[in-house]
BALOBA-1460 file (C-alpha; in Angstrom, 3 decimals):
// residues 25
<rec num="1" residu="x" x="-154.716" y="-3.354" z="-54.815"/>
<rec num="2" residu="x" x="-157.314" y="-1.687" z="-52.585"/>
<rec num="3" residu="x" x="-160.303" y="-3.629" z="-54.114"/>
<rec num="4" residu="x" x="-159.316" y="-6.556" z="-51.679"/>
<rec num="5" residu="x" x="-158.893" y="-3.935" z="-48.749"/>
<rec num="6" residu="x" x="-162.456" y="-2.636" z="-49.337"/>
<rec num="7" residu="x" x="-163.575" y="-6.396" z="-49.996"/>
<rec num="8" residu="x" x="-162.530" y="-7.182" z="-46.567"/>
<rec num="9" residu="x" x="-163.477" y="-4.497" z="-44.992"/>
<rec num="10" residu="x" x="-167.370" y="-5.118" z="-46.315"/>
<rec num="11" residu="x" x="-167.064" y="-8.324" z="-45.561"/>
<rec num="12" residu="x" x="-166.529" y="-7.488" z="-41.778"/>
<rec num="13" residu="x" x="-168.977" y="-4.726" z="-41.735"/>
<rec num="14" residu="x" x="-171.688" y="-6.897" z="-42.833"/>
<rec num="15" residu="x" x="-170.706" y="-9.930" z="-40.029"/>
<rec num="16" residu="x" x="-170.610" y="-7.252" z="-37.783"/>
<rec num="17" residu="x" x="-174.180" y="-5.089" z="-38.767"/>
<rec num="18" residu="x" x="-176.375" y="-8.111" z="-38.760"/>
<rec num="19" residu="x" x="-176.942" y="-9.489" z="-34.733"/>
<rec num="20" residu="x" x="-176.461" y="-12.823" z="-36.044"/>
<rec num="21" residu="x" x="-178.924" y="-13.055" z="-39.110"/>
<rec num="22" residu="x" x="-177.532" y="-16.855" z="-39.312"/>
<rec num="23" residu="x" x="-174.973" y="-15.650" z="-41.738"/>
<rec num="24" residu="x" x="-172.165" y="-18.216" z="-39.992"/>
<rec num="25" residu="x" x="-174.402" y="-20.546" z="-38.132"/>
C-alpha cells in the first residue's frame, strides 16, 4: 500500500516545513 508511504512522508514534510508553528508543543 503506498497511500501509508505517502501519508508518512507528508506527515514529515509538514513537521519539517513549518519552524515550529507549535504543531508538537
Amino acid at each position: 500500500m503506498v497511500d501509508l508511504y505517502i501519508y508518512l512522508l507528508i506527515y514529515e514534510y509538514l513537521l519539517i516545513i513549518p519552524p515550529r508553528k507549535s504543531l508538537l508543543h
